[in-house]
C-alpha positions as CSV (number, residue, x, y, z in Angstrom):
1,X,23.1,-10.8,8.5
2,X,19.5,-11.3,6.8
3,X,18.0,-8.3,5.7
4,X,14.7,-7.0,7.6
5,X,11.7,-7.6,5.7
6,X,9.8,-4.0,5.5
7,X,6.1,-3.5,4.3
8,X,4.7,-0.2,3.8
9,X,1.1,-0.2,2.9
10,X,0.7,2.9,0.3
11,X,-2.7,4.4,-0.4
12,X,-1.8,7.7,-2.0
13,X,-2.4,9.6,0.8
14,X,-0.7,12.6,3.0
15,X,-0.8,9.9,6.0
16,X,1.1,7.5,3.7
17,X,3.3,10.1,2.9
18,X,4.1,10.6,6.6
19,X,4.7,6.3,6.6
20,X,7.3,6.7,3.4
21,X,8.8,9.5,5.8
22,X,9.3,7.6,8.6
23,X,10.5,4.8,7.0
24,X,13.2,7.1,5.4
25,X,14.3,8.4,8.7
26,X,14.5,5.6,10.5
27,X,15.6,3.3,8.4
28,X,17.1,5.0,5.1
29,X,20.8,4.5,6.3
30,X,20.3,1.0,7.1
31,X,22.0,-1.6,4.5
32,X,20.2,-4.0,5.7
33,X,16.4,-3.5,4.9
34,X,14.5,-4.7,2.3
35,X,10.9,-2.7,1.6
36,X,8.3,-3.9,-0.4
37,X,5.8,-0.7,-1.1
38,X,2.2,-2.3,-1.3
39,X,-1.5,-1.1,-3.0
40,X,-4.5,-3.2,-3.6
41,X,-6.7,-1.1,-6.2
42,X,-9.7,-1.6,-6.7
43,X,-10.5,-2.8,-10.3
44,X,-12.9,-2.0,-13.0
45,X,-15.5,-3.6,-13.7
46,X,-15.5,-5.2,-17.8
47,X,-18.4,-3.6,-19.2
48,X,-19.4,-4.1,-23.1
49,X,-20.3,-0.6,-23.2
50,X,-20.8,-0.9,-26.6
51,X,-24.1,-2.9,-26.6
52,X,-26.6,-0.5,-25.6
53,X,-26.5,3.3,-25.5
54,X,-26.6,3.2,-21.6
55,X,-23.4,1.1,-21.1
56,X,-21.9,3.4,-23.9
57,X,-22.6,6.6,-21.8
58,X,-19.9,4.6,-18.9
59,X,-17.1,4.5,-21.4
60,X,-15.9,7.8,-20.3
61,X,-16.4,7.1,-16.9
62,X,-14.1,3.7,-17.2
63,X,-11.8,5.1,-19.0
64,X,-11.1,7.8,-16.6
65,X,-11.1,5.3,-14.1
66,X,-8.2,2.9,-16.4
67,X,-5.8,6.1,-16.6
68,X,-6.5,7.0,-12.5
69,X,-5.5,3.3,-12.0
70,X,-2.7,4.3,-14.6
71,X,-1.4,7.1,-12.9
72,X,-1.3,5.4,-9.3
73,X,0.9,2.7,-10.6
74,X,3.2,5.3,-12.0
75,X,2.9,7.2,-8.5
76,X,4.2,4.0,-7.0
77,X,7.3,3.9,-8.9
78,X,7.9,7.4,-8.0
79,X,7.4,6.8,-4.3
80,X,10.5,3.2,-4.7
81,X,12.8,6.4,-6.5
82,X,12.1,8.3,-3.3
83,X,13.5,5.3,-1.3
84,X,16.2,5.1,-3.5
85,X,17.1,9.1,-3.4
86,X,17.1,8.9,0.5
87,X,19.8,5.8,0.7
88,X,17.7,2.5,-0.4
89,X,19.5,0.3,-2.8
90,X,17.3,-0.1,-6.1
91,X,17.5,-3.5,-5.5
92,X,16.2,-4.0,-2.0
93,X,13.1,-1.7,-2.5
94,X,10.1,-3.4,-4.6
95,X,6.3,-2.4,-5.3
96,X,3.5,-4.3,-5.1
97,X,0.4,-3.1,-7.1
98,X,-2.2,-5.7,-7.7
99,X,-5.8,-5.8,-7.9
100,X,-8.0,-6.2,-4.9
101,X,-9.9,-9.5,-4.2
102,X,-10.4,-8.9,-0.6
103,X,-10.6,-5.8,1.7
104,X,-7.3,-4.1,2.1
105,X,-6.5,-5.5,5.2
106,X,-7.4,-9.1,4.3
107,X,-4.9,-8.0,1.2
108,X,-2.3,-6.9,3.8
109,X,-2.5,-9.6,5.9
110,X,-2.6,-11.9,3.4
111,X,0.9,-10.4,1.5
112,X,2.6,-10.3,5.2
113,X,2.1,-13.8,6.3
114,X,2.8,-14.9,2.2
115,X,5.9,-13.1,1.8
116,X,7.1,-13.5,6.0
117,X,7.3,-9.4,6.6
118,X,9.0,-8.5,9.4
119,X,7.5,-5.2,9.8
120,X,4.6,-3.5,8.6
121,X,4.2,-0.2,8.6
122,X,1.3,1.3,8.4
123,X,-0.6,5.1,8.4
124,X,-3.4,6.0,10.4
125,X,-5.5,9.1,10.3
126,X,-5.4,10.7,13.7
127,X,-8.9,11.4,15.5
128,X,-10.7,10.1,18.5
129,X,-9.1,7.8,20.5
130,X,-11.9,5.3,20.1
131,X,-11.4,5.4,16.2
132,X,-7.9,3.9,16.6
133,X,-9.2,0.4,18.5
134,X,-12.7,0.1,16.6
135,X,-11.1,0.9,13.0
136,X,-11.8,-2.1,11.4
137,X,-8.8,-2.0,9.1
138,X,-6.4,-1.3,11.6
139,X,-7.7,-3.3,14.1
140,X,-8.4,-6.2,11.9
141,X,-4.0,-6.1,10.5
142,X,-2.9,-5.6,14.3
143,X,-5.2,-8.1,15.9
144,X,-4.2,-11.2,13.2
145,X,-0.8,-10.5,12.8
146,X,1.3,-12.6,14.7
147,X,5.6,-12.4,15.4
148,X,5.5,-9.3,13.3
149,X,5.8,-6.2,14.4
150,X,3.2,-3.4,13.4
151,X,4.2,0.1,13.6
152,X,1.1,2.8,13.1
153,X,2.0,5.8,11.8
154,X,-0.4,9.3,12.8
């Protein structure tokens, strides 16, 4: 039996941490589920910020930025050992972390219709009603997504 194709879209947030929950409940004694765990960061800027004293004063800044960037890449091999603690195979749970070209959906749709997901799924931050249908991000993953299914997590 081919394995299921999982992505879950990770942005380091409590809502994503409700997605990596679900995901482990639902489909943590499954044998037959691959997931790929997925962030687009955004990346720095190269700067000379040694040629004037203005660009110098941004060093600080960019390197902060660098070991943030850092730290979520380590965070996102922490999250595929949670997989794995809760019943995933090492080998059928990879990351993804890759520098954004697009906007995050764009990124996400792009990665789903490369790589042929199965399922996507994906977090949400609960509020009005409304929010759900106009968010652009959302909206934009569900709407061009096609013989895939998209599960939103609130």
């Amino acid at each position: 039996m081919a394995k299921l194709k999982l992505l879950l879209p990770y942005n380091f947030t409590s809502f994503d941490h409700k997605a990596l929950d679900f995901v482990i409940d639902i489909f943590g004694d499954s044998k037959n589920v691959a997931v790929t765990i997925f962030n687009a960061y955004t990346p720095i800027p190269q700067i000379d910020t040694a040629a004037t004293s203005i660009t110098g004063k941004l060093k600080g800044s960019l390197s902060y930025l660098s070991q943030k960037i850092s730290e979520q890449e380590a965070e996102l091999q922490t999250i595929k050992d949670k997989l794995v603690e809760n019943g995933f195979e090492d080998s059928v749970v990879d990351t993804v972390f890759q520098p954004r070209k697009k906007d995050v959906a764009s990124e996400i749709i792009d990665l789903a219709t490369d790589h042929k997901f199965d399922v996507i799924v994906i977090s949400h931050k609960p509020g009005k009603a409304t929010r759900f249908f106009t968010g652009s991000r959302y909206n934009k993953v569900i709407s061009a997504l096609k013989d895939l299914t998209v599960c939103v997590v609130t």
